[in-house]
PDB file of N, CA, C and O in Angstrom, chain B, residues numbered from 101:
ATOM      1  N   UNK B 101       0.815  -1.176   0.000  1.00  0.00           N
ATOM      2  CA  UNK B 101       0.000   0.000   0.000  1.00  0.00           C
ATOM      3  C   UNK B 101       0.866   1.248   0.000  1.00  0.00           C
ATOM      4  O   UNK B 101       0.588   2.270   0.629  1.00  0.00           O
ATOM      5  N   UNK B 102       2.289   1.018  -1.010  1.00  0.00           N
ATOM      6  CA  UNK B 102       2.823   2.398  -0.941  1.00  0.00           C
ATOM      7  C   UNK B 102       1.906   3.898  -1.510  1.00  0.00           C
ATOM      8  O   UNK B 102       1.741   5.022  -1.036  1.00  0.00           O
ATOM      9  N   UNK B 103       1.595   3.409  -2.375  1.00  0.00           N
ATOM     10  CA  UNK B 103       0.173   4.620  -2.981  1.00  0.00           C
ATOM     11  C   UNK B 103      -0.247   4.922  -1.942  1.00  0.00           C
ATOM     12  O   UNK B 103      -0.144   4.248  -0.917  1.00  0.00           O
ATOM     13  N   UNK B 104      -1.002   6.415  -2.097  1.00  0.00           N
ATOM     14  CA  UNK B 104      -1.774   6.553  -1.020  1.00  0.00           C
ATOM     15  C   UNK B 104      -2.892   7.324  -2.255  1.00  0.00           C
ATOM     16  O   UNK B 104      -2.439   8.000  -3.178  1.00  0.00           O
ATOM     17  N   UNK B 105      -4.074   7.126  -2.102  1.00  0.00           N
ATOM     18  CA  UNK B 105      -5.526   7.676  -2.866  1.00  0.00           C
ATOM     19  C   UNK B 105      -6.042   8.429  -2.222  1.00  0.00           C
ATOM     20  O   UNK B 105      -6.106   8.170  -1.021  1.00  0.00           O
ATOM     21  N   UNK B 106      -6.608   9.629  -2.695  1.00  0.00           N
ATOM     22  CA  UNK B 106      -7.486  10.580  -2.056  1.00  0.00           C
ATOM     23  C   UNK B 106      -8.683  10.032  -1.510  1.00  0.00           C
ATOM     24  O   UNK B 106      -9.406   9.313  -2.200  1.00  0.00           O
ATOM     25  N   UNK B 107      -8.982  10.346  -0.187  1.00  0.00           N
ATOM     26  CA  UNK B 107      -9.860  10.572   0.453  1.00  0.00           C
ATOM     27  C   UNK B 107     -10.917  11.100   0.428  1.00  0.00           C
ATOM     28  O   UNK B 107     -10.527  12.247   0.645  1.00  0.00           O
ATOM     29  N   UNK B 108     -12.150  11.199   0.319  1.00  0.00           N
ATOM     30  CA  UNK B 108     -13.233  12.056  -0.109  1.00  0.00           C
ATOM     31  C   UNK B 108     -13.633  12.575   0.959  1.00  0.00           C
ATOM     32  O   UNK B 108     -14.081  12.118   2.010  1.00  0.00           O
ATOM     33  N   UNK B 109     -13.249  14.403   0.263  1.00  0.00           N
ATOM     34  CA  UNK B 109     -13.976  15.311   1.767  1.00  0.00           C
ATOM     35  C   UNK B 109     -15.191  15.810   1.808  1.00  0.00           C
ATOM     36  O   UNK B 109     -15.769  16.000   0.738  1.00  0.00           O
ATOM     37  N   UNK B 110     -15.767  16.093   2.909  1.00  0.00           N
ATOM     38  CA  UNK B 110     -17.058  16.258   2.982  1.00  0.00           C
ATOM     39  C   UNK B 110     -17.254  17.563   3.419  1.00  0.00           C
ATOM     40  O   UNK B 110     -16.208  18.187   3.596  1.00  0.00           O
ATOM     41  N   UNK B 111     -18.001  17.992   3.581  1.00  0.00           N
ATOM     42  CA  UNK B 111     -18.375  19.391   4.294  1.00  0.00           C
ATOM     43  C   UNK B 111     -18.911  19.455   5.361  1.00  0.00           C
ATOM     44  O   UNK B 111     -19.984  18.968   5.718  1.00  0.00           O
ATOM     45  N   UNK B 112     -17.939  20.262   6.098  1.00  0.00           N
ATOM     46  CA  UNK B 112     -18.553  19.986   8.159  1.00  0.00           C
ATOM     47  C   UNK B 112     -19.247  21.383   8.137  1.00  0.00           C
ATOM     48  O   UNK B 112     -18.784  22.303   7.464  1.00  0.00           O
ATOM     49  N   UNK B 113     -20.110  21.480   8.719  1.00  0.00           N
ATOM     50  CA  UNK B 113     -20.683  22.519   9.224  1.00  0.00           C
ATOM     51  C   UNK B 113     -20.068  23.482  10.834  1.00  0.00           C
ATOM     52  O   UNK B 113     -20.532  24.468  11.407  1.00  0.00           O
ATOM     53  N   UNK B 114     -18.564  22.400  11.184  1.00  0.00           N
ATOM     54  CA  UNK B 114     -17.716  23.241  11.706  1.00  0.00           C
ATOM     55  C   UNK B 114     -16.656  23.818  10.770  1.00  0.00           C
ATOM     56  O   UNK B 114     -15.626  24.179  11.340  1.00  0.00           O
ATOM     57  N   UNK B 115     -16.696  23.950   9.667  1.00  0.00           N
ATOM     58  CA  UNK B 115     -15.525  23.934   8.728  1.00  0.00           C
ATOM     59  C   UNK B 115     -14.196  23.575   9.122  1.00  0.00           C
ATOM     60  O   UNK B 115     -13.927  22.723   9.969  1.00  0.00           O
ATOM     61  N   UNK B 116     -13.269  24.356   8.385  1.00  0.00           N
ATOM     62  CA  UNK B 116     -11.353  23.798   8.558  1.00  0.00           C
ATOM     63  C   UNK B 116     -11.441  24.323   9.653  1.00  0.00           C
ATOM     64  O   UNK B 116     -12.371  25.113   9.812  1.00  0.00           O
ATOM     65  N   UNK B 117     -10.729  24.126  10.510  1.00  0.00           N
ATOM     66  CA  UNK B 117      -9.748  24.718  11.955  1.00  0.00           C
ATOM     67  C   UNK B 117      -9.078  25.922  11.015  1.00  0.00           C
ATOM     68  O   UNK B 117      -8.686  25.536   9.914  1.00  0.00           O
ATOM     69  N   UNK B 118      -8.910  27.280  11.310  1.00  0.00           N
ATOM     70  CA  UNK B 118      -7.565  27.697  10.449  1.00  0.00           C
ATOM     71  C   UNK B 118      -6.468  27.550  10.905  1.00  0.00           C
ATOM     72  O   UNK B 118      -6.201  27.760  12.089  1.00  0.00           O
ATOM     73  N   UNK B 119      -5.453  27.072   9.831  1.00  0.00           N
ATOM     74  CA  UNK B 119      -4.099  26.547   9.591  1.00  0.00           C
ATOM     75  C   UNK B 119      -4.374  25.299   9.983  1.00  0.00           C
ATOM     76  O   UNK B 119      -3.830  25.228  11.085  1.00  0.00           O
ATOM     77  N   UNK B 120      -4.808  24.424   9.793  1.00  0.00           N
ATOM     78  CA  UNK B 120      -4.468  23.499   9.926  1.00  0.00           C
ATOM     79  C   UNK B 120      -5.088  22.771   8.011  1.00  0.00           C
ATOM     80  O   UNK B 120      -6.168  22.910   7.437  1.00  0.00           O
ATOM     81  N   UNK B 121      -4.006  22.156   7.648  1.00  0.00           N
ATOM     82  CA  UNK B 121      -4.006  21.687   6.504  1.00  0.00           C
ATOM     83  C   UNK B 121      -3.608  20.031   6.512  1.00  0.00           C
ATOM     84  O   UNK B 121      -3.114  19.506   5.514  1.00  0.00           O
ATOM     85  N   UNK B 122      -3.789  19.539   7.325  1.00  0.00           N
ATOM     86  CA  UNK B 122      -3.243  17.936   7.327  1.00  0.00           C
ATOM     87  C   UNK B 122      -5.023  16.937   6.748  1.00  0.00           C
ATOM     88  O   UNK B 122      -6.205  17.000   7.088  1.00  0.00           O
ATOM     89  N   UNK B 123      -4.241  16.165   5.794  1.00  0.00           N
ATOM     90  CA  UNK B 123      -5.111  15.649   4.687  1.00  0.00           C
ATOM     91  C   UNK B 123      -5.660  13.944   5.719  1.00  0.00           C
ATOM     92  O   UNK B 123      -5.028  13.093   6.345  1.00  0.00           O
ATOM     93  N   UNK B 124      -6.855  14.128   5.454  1.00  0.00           N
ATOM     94  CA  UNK B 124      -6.918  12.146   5.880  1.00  0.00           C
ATOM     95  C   UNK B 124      -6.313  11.374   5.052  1.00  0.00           C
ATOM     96  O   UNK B 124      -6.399  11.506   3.831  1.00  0.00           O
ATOM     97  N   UNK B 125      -5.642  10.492   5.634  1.00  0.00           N
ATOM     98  CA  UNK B 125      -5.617   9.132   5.123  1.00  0.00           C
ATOM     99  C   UNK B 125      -6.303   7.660   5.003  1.00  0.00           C
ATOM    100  O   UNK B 125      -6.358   7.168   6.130  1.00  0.00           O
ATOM    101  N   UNK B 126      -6.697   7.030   4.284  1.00  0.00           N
ATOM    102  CA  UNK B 126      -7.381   6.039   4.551  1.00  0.00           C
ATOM    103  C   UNK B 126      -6.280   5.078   4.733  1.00  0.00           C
ATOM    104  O   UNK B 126      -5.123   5.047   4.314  1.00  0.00           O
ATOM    105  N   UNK B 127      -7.425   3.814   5.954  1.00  0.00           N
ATOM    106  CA  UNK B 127      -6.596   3.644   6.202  1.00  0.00           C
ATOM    107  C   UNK B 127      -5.653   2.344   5.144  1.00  0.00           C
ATOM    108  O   UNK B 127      -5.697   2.158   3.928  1.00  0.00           O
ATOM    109  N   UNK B 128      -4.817   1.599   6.282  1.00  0.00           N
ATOM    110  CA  UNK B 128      -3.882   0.628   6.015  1.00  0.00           C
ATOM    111  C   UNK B 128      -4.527  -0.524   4.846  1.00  0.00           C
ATOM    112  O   UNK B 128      -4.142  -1.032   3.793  1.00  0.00           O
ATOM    113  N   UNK B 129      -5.880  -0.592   5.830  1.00  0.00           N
ATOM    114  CA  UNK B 129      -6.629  -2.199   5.264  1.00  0.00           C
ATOM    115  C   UNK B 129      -8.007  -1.858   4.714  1.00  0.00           C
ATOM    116  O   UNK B 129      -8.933  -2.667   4.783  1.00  0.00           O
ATOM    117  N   UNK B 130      -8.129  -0.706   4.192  1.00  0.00           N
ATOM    118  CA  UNK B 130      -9.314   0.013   3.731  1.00  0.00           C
ATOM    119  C   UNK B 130      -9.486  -1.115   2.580  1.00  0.00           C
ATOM    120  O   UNK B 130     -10.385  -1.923   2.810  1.00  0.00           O
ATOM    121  N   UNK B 131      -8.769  -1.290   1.391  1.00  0.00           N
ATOM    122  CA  UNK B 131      -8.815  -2.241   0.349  1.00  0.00           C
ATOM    123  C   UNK B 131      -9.131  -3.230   0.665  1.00  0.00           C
ATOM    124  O   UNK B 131     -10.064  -3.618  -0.037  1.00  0.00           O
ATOM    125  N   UNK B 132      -8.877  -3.843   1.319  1.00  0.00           N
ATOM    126  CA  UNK B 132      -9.270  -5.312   1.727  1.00  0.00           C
ATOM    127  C   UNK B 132     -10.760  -5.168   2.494  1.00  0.00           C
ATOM    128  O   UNK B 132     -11.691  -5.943   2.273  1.00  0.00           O
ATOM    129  N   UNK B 133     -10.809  -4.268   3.244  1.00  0.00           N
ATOM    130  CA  UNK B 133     -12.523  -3.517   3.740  1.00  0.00           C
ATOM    131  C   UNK B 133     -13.129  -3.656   2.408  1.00  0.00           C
ATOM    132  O   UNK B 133     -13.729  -4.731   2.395  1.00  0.00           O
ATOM    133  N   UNK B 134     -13.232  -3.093   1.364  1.00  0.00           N
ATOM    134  CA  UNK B 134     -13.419  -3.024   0.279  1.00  0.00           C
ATOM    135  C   UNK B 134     -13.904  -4.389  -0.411  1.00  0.00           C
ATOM    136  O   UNK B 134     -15.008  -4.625  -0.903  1.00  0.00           O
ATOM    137  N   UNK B 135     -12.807  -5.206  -0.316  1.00  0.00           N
ATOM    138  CA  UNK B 135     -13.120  -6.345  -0.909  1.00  0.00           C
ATOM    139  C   UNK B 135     -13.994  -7.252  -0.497  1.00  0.00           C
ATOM    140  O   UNK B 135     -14.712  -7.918  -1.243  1.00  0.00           O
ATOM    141  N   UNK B 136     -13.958  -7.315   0.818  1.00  0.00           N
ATOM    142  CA  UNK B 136     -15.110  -7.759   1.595  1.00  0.00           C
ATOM    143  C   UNK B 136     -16.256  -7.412   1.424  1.00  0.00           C
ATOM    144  O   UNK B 136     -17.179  -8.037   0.901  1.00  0.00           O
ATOM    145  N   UNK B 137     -16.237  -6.506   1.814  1.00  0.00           N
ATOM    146  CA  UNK B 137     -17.696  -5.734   0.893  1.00  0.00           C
ATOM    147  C   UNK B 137     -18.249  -6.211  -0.425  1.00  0.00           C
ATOM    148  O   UNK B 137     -19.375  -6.707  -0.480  1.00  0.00           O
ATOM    149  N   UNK B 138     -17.448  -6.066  -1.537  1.00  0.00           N
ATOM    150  CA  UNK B 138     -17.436  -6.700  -3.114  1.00  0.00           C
ATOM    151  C   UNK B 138     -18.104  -7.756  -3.048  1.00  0.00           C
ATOM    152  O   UNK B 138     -19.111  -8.126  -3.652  1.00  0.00           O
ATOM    153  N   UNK B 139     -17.126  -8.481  -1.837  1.00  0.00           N
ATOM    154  CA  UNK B 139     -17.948  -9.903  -1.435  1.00  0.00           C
ATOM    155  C   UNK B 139     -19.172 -10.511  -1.466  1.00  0.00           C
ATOM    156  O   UNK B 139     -19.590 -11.586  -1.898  1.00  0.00           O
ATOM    157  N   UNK B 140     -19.738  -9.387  -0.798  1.00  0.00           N
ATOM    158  CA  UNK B 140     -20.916  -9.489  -0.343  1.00  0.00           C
ATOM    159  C   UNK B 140     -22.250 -10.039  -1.433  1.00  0.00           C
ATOM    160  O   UNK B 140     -23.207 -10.796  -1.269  1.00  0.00           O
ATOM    161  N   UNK B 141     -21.678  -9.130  -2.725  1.00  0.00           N
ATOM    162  CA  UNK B 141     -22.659  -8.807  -3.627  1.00  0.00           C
ATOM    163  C   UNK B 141     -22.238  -9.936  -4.552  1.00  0.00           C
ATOM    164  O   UNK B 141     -23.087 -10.002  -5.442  1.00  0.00           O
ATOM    165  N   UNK B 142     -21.448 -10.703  -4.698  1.00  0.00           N
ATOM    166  CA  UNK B 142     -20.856 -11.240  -5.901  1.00  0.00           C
ATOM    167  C   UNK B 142     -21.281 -12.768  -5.528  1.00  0.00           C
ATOM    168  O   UNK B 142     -20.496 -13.716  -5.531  1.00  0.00           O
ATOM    169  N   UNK B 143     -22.402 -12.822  -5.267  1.00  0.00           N
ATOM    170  CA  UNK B 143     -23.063 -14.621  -4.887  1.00  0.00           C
ATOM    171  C   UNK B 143     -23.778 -14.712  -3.772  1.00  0.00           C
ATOM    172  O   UNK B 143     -24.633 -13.924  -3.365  1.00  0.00           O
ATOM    173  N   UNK B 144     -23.352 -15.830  -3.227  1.00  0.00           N
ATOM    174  CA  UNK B 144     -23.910 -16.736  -2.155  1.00  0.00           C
ATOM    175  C   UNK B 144     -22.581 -16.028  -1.166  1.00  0.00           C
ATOM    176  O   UNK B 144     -21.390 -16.291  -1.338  1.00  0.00           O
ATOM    177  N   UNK B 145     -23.186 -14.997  -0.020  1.00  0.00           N
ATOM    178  CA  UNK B 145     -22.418 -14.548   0.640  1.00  0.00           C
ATOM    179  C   UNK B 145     -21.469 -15.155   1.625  1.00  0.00           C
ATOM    180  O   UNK B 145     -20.427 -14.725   2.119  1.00  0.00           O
ATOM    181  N   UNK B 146     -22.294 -16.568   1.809  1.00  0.00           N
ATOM    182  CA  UNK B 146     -21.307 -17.997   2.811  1.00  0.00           C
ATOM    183  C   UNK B 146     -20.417 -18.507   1.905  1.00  0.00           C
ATOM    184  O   UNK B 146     -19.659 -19.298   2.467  1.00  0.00           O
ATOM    185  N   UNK B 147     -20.256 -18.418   1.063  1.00  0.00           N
ATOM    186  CA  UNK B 147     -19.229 -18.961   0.034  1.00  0.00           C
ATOM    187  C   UNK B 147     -18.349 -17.743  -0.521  1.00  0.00           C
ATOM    188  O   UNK B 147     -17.240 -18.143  -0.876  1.00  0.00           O
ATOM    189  N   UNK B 148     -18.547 -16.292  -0.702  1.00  0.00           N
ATOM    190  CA  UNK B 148     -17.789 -15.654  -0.998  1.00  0.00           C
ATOM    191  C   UNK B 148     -16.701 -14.695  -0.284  1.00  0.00           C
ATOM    192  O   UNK B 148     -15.589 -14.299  -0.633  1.00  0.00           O
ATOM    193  N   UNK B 149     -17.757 -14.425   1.236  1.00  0.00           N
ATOM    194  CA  UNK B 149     -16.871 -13.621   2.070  1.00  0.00           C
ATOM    195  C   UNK B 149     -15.482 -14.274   2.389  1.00  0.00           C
ATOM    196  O   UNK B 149     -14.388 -13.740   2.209  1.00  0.00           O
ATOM    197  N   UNK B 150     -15.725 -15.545   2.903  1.00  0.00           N
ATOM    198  CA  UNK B 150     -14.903 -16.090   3.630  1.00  0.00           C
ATOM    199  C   UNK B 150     -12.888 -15.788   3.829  1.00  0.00           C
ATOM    200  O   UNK B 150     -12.108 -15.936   4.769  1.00  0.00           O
ATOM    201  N   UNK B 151     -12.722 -15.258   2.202  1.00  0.00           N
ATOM    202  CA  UNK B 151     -12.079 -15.463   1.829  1.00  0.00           C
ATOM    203  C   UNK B 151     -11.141 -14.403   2.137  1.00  0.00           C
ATOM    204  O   UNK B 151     -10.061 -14.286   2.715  1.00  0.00           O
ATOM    205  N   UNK B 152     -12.179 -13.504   1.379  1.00  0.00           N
ATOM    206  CA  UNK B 152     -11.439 -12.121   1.278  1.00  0.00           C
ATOM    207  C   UNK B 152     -11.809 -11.541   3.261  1.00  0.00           C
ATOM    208  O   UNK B 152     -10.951 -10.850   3.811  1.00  0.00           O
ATOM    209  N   UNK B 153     -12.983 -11.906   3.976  1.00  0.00           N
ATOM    210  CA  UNK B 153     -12.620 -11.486   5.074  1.00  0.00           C
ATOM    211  C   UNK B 153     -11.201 -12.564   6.080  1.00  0.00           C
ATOM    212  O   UNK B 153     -10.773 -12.233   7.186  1.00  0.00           O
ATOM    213  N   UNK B 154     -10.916 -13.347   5.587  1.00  0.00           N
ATOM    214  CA  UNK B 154      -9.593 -13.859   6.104  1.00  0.00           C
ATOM    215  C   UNK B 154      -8.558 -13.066   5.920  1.00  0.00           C
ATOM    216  O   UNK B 154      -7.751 -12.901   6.835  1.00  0.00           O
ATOM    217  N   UNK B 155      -8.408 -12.417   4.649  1.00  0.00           N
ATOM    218  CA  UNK B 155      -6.925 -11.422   4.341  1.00  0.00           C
ATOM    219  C   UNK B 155      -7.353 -10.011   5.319  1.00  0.00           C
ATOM    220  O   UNK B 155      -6.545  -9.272   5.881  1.00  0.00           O
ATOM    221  N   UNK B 156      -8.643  -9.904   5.332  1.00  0.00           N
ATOM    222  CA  UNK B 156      -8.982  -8.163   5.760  1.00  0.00           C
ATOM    223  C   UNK B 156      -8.404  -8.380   7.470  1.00  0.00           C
ATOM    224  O   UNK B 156      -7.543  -7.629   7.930  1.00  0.00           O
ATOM    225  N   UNK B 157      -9.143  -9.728   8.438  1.00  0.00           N
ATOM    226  CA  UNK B 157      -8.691 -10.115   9.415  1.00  0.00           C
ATOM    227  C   UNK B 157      -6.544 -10.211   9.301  1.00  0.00           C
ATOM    228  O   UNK B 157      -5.674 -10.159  10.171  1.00  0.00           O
ATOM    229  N   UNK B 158      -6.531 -10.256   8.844  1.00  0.00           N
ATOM    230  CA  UNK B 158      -5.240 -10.532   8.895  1.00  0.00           C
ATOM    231  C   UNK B 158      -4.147  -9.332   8.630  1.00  0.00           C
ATOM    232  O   UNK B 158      -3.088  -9.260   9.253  1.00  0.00           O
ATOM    233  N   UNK B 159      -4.537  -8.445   7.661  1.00  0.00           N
ATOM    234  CA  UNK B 159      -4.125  -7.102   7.440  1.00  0.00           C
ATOM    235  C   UNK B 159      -4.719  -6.366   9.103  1.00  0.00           C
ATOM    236  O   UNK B 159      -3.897  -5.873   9.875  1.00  0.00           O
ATOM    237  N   UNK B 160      -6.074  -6.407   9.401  1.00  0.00           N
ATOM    238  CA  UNK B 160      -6.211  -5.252  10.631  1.00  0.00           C
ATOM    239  C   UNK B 160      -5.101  -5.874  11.884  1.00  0.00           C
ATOM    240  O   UNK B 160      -4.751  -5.048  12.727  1.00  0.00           O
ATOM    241  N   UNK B 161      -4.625  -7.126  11.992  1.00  0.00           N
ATOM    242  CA  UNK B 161      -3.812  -7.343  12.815  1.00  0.00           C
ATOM    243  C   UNK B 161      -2.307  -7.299  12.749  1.00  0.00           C
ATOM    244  O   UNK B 161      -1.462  -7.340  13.644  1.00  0.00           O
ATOM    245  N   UNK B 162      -2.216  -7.210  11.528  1.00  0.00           N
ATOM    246  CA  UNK B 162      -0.953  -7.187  11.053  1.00  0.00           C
ATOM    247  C   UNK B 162       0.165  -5.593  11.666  1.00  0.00           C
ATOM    248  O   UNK B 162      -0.382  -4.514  11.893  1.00  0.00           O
ATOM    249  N   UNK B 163       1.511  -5.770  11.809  1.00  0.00           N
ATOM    250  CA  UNK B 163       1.486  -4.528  11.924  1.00  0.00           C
ATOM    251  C   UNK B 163       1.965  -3.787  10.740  1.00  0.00           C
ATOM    252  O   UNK B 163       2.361  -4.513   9.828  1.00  0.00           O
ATOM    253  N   UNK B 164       2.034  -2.277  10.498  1.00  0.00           N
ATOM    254  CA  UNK B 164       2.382  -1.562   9.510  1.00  0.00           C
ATOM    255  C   UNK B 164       3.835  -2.347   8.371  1.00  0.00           C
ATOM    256  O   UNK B 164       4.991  -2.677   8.635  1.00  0.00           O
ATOM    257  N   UNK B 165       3.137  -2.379   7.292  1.00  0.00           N
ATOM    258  CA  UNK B 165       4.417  -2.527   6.473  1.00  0.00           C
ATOM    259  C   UNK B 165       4.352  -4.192   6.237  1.00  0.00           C
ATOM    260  O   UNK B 165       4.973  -4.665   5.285  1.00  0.00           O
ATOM    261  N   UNK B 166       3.504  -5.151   7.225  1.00  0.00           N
ATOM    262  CA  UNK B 166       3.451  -6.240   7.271  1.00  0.00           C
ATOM    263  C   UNK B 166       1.900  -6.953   6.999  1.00  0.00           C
ATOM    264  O   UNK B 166       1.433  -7.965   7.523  1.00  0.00           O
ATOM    265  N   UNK B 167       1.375  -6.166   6.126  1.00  0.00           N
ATOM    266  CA  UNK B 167       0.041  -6.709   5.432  1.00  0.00           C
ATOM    267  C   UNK B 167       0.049  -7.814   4.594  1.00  0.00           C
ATOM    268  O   UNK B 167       0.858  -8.019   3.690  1.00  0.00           O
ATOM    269  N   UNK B 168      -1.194  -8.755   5.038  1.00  0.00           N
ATOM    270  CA  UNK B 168      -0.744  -9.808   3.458  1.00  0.00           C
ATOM    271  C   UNK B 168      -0.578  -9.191   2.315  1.00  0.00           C
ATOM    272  O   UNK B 168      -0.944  -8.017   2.263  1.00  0.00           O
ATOM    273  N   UNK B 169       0.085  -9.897   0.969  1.00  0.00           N
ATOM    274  CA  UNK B 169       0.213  -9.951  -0.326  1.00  0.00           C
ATOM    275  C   UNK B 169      -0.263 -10.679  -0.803  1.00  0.00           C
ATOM    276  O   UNK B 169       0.074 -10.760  -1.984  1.00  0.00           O
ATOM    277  N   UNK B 170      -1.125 -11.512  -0.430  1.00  0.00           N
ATOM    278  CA  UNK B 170      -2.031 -11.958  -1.414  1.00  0.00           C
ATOM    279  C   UNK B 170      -2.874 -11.259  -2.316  1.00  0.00           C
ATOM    280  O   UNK B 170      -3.270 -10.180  -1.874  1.00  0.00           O
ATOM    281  N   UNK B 171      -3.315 -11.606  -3.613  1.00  0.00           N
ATOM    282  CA  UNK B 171      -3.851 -10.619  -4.057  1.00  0.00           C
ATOM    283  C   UNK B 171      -5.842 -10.444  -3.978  1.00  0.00           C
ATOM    284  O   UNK B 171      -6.554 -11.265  -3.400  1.00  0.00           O
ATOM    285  N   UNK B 172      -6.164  -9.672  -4.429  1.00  0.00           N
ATOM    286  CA  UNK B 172      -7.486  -9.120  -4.181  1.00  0.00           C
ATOM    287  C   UNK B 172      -8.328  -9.958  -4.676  1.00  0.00           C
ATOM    288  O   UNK B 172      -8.150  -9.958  -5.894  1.00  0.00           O
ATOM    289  N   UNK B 173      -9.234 -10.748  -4.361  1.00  0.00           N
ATOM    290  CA  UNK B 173     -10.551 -11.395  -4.715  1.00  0.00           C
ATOM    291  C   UNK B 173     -11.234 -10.585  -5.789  1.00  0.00           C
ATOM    292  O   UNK B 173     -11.156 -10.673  -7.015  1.00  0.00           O
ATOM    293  N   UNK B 174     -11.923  -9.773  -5.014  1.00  0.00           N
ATOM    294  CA  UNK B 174     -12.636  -8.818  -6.563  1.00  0.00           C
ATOM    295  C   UNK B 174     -12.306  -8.016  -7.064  1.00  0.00           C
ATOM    296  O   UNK B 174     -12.564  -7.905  -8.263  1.00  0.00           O
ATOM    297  N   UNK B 175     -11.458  -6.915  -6.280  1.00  0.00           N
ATOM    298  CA  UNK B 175     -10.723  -5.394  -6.526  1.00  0.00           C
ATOM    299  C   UNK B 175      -9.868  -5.845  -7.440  1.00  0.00           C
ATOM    300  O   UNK B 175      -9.285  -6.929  -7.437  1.00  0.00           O
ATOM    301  N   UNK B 176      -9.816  -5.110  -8.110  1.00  0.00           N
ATOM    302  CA  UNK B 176      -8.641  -5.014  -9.655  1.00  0.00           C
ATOM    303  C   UNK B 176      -7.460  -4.192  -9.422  1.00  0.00           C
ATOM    304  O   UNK B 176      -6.945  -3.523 -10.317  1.00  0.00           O
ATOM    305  N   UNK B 177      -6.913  -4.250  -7.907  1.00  0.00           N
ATOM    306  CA  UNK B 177      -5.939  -3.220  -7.390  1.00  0.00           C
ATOM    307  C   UNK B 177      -4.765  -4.499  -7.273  1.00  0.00           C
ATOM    308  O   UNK B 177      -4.873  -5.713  -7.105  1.00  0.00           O
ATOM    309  N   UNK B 178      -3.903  -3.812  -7.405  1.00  0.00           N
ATOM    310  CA  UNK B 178      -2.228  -4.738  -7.154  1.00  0.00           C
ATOM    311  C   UNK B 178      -2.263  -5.181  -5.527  1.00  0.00           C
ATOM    312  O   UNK B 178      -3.308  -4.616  -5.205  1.00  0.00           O
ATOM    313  N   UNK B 179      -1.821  -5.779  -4.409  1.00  0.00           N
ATOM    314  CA  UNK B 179      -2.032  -5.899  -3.473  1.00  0.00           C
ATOM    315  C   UNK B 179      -0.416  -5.413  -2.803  1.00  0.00           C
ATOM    316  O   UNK B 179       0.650  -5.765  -3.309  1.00  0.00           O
ATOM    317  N   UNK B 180      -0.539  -4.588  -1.640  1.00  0.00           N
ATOM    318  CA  UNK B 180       0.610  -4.712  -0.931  1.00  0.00           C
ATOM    319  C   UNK B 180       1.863  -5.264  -1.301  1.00  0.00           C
ATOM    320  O   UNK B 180       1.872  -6.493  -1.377  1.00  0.00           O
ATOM    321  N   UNK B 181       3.039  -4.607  -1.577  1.00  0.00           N
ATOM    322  CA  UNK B 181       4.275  -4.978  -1.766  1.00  0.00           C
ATOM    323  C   UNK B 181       5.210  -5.295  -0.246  1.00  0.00           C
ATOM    324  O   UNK B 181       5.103  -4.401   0.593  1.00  0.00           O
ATOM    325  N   UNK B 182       5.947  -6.294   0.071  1.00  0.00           N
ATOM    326  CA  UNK B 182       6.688  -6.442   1.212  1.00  0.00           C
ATOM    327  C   UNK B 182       7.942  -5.384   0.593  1.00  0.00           C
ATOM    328  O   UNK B 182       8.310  -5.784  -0.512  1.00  0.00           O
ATOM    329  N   UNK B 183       8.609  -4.244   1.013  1.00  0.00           N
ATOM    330  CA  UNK B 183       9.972  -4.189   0.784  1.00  0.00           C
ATOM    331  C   UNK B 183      10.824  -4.983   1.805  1.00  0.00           C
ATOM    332  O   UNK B 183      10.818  -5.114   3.029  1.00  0.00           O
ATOM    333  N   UNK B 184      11.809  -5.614   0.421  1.00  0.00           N
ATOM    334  CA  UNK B 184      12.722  -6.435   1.425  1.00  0.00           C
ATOM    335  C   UNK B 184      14.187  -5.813   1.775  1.00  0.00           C
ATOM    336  O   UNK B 184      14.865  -5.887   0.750  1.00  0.00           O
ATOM    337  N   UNK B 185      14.634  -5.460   2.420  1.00  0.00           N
ATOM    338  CA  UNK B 185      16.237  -5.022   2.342  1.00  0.00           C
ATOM    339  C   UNK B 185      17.344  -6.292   2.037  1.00  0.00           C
ATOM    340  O   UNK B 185      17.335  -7.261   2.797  1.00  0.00           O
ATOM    341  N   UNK B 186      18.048  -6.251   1.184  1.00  0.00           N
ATOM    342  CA  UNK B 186      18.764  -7.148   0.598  1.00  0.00           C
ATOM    343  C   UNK B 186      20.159  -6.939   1.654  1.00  0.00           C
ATOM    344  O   UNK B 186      20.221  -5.744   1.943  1.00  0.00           O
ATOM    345  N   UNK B 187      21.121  -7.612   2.216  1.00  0.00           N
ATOM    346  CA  UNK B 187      22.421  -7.139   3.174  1.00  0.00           C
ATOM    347  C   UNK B 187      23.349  -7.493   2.188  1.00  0.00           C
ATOM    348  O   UNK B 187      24.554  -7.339   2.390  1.00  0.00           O
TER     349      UNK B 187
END
């Protein structure tokens, strides 16, 4: 998840703080949230979640930088790269 994708802002009826300019991020395992979801709609929901909520479980526990790489069930997105340092 080196990419990072815009966030969609909304309009608060407290507006901006002024000066303060720091952007949301979504998060780590939002994609895999995502896919789960996809899940949902794409069949017989006992047969489709299972799968993709195993990677989403596994990314929210994971720590930073250490998300599965497996790739995406329905999303057409590349999945998480490990960088490895070579010695």
């Amino acid at each position: 998840m080196g990419e990072t994708r815009p966030v969609p802002r909304r309009e608060s009826p407290w507006g901006m703080p002024e000066g303060e300019h720091r952007q949301p991020k979504a998060h780590r395992c939002n994609d895999r949230a995502e896919d789960v979801i996809q899940a949902c709609f794409e069949g017989n929901p006992f047969k489709t979640v299972p799968g993709p909520f195993k990677l989403f479980w596994q990314c929210m526990r994971s720590k930073p930088g250490e998300e599965p790489t497996e790739p995406y069930t329905y999303l057409q997105l590349d999945p998480a790269k490990r960088e490895v340092e070579l010695e």
